[in-house]
N, C-alpha and C positions, 0 to 999 in steps of 0.2 A: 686519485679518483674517490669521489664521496661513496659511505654507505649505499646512499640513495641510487649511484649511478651503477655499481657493485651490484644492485639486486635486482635492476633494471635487465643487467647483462643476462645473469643467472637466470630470471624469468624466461625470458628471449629465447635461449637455450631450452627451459627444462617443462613449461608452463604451457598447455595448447595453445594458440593464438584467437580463437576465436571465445575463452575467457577474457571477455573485455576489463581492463585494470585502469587506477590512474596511475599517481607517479610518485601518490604517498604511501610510504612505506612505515608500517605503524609500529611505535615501540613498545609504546604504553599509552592509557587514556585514564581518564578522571572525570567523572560527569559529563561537561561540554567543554572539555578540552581532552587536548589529541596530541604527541610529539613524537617526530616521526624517529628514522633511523639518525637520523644526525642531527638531532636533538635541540629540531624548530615545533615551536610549538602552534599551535589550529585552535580555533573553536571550531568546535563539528556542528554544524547544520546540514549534515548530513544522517547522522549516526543510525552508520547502517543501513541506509535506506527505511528509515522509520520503525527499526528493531528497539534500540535505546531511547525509547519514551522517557522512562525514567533514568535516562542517562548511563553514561558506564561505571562499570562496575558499582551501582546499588551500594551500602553498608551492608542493609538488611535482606538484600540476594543472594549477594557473596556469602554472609551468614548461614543461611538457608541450605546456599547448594553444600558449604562448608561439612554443615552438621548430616545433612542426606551422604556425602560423601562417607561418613564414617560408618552408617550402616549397610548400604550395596552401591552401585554406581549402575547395574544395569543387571536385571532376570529378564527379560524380554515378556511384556504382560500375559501376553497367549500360556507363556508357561510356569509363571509364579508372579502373579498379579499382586494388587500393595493395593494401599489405603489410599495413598497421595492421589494417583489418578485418578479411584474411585472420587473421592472428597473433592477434587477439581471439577472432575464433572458436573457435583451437585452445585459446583459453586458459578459455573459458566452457564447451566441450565436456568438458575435461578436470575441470573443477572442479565442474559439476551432479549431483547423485545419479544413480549407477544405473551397472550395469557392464555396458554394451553401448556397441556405435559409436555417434556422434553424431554431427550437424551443425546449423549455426548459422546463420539468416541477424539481422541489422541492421534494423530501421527508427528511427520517430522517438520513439513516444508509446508509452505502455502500451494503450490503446486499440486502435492498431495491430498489437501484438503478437500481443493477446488475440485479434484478426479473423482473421488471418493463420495465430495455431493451429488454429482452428476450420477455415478451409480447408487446411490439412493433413491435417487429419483427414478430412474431407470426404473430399477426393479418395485417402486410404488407403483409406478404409473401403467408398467409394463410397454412403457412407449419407449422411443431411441431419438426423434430430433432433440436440438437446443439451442437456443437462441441467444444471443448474446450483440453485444454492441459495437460499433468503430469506435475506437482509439478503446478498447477494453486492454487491460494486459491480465492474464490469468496462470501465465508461467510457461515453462519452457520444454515442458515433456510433452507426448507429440498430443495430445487433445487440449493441453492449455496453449500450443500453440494454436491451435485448431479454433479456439475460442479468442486469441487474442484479437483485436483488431489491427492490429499496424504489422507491416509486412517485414518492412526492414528496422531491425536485424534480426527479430523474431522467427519468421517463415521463409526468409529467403534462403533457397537451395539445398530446402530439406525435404524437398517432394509435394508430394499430394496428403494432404489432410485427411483425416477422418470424414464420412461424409455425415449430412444430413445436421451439419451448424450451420445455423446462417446468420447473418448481422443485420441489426435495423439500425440507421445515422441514429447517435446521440447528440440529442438537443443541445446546440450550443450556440447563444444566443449570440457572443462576437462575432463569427462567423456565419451567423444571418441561419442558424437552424433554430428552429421552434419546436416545442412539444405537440403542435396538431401537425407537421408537415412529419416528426417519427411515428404520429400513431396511424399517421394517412398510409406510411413504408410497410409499418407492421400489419395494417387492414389489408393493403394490398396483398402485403405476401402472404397473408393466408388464402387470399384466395387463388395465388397464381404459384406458390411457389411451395410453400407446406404446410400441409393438413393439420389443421393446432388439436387434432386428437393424435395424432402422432409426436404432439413436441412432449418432453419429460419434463423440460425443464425450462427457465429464462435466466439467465445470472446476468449483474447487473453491480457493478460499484457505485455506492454513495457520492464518493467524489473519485473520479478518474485518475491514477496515480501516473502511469508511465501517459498514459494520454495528455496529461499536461492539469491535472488538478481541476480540472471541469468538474462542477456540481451539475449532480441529476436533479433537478427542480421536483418541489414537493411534488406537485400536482401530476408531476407525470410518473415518478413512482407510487402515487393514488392510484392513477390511469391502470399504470402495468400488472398493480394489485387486484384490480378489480378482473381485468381481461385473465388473468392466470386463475383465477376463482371461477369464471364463467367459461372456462376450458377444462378444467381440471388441471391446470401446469404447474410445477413447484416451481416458484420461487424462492431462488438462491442469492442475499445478498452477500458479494464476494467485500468481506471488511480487513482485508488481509493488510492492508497499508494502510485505513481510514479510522479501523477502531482501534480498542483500546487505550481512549479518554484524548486519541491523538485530536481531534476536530472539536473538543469541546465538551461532549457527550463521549458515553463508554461507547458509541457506536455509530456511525454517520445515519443510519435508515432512522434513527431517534430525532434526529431535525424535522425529517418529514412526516412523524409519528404514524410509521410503517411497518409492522411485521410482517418481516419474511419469513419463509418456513423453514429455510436450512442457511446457517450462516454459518460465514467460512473468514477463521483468522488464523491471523498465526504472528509475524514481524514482534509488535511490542509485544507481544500476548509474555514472554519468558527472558525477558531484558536482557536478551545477549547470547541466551541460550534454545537450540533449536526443538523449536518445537510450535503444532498448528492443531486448530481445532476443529471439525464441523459441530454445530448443535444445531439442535430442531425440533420440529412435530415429533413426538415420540413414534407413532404409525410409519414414519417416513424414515428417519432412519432405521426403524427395525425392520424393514421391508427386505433386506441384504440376509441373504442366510447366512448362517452360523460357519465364521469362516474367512466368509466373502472382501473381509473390507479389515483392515488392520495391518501391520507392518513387521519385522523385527524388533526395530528401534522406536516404534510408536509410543509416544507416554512416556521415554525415557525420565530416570525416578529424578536426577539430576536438575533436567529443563520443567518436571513437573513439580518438582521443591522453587523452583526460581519462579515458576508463574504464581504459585501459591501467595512467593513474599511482592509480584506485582500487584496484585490485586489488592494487596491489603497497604503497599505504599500510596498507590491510587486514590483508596478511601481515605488513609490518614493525612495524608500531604494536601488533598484536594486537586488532583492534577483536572479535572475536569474544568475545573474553574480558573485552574492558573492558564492552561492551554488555551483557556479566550484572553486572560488579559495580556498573557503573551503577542496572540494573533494581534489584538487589537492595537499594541506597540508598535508592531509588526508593518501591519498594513497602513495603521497613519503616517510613519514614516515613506513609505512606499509612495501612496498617494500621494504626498509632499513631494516626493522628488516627479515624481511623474508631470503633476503641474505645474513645471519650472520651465521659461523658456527653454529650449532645446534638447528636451528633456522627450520628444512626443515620439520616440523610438518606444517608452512602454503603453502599449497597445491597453493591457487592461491589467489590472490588479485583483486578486480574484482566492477562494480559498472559505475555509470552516475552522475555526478554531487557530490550533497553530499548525496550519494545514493550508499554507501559503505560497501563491504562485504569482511569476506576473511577466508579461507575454513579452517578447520583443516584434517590431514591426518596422519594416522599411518606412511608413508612413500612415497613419492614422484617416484615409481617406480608402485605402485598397485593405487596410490589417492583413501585407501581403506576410510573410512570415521572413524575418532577419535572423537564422540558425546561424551562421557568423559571430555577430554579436552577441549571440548567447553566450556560443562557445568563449567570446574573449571575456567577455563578466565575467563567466565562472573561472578563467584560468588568471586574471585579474586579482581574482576574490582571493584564490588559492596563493597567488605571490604573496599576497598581503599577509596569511596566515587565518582565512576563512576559507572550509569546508563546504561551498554549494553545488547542487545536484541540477542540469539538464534536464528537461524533459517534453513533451509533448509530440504528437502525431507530427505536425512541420518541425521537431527539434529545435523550438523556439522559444521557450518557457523557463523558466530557473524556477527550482521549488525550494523552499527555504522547510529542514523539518528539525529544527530545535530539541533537545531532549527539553522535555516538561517540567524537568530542575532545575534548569539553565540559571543561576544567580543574576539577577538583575544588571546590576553592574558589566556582566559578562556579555548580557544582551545588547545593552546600550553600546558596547565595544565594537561588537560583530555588526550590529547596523551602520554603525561611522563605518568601517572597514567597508561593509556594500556599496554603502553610497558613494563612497570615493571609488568603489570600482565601476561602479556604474559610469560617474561620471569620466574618468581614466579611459574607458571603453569608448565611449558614446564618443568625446573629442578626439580621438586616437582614428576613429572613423572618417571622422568630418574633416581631419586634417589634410 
């Protein structure tokens, strides 16, 4: 019996089941490659779910946490606070869209960020609705699931939600939704369904991560800017999966040059290590009394030495700009196989930076969704020794998220591996 099928077992056994896993089992990694327990090696287009932007294990991370490691490893900030967080703050505050004062606090998860803005808002606004979108994913504690849009496997058979979220359809123009048929849902629902002086808040991602990589179109986070200012509603863009240089820009709401009032990251924000942020209007996050909002493990000195050495890789490497010549690799490949005869299973190609998605479809007249054939690309991808990730509301989408280092060479490797999976798939069907 292999390592691999060894830990398989022991999971089985020891592991919840509803911790969804795959089948690789990791031994080590390096940048964008990955070898698991029996010693095959990957390129990750995956990494992490969009945590390693800048790839694993960093030199100058590893460095970072290395030398933090020598002086503490954890006081818990509530009770002997440090410089690092502080100095992170001013350095997240400075770099977020939007030209007003800021402030920042720390925690661990994206999840947690997302909770954390919503009580800000809260206690700014002294209101309690919020508003958020279909195919949204915002985490898995019970108010991000409350916020996410998609049922399964997020909300099913955990009960009843928090009340007083409600969703408007996000515009997605494959599937035949527009920005004036969501703001025709949102007009409605204020007047049938809740009082927009009672909402706190709207969250809203840039590009849609578990929903399947869908871009919110400029004009319609104009739109939602404008109706949240003529409400009083805080706007929360959730960049948890989209920022940190992943899409092109340090920030997806920067394509549509939008400030939000409180944005919420976390994934690449600490290259591997846990940790997420809110920042915002200074007013807004200060609205939380003294107390209210912070964690044990919040700011840990460790994950906040690792963000310190992202942010300054980011500048010097130029990942903003490597992340579009990436994408744009990316996607002309993509495009190319798409318009090949026999090829009209992908529906659309679609994405920001290197923030790549591209849809399967029974056929290109209904764009009904082929979650099958997702699934067998990606476990396709996987035989061959690529790392790709599922995703979207029909389970229909493959997202490709590169670390932002990726060596050329390495790139060009993992697209022939796609494309032979692709095709490997698509005839394996038809056969």
């Amino acid at each position: 019996m292999s390592n691999t099928e060894m830990l398989k077992t022991r999971r089985a056994d020891a592991v919840a089941t509803g911790v969804a896993t795959r089948g690789i089992y990791a031994a080590r990694a390096e940048n964008a490659e990955l070898w698991d327990v029996d010693g095959r090696r990957f390129i990750d287009f995956a990494v992490g779910i969009a945590v390693n932007n800048t790839g694993h294990r960093h030199p100058k991370i590893m460095a970072a946490v290395a030398k933090q490691s020598e002086a503490f490893t954890h006081t818990c900030f509530h009770v002997a606070p440090y410089e690092g967080y502080v100095k992170l703050a001013e350095r997240l505050n400075a770099v977020t869209p939007g030209d007003f004062a800021k402030k920042t606090m720390l925690v661990t998860t994206g999840a947690e960020a997302v909770e954390n803005a919503v009580k800000m808002a809260r206690a700014h606004t002294g209101r309690s609705g919020v508003i958020a979108f279909t195919g949204a994913f915002h985490g898995r504690t019970l108010l991000g699931m409350a916020l996410c849009g998609k049922v399964t496997p997020y909300k099913k058979a955990f009960g009843a939600m928090p009340p007083e979220v409600v969703h408007v359809p996000f515009p997605n123009a494959f599937h035949g939704g527009s920005v004036e048929q969501s703001l025709s849902v949102l007009d409605n629902m204020f007047k049938s369904s809740i009082d927009p002086e009672r909402v706190a808040a709207m969250i809203i991602e840039p590009v849609q991560g578990e929903g399947g990589f869908t871009i919110a179109p400029p004009e319609f986070l104009h739109a939602l800017r404008k109706i949240c200012d003529e409400h009083g509603i805080v706007l929360i863009a959730d960049e948890v999966q989209a920022g940190m240089a992943r899409t092109g820009k340090m920030f997806g709401f920067e394509h549509a040059g939008v400030a939000a009032d409180l944005v919420t990251m976390a994934k690449g924000l600490a290259g591997g290590f846990p940790l997420s942020a809110v920042t915002g209007r200074k007013e807004i996050v200060d609205a939380a009394p003294v107390g209210g909002i912070g964690g044990t493990y919040g700011g840990n000195p460790l994950a906040v030495a690792a963000a310190h050495a992202v942010l300054d890789v980011i500048d010097e490497e130029k990942l903003c700009d490597r992340a579009i010549d990436i994408g744009d690799k990316i996607r002309a490949r993509l495009t190319d196989i798409a318009s090949r005869q026999g090829m009209e299973a992908i529906g659309e190609v679609r994405g920001l930076g290197a923030m790549i998605a591209f849809e399967l479809v029974t056929d290109r007249d209904s764009n009904a969704p082929d979650a099958a054939l997702t699934l067998a690309i990606v476990a396709e991808a996987e035989a061959r020794g690529l790392i790709i990730l599922p995703c979207g509301t029909r389970a229909n989408a493959v997202r490709l998220l590169p670390p932002l280092t990726v060596p050329m060479d390495q790139l060009d490797e993992a697209l022939d591996i796609l494309e032979a999976s692709i095709e490997a798939a698509v005839n394996a069907k038809g056969a």
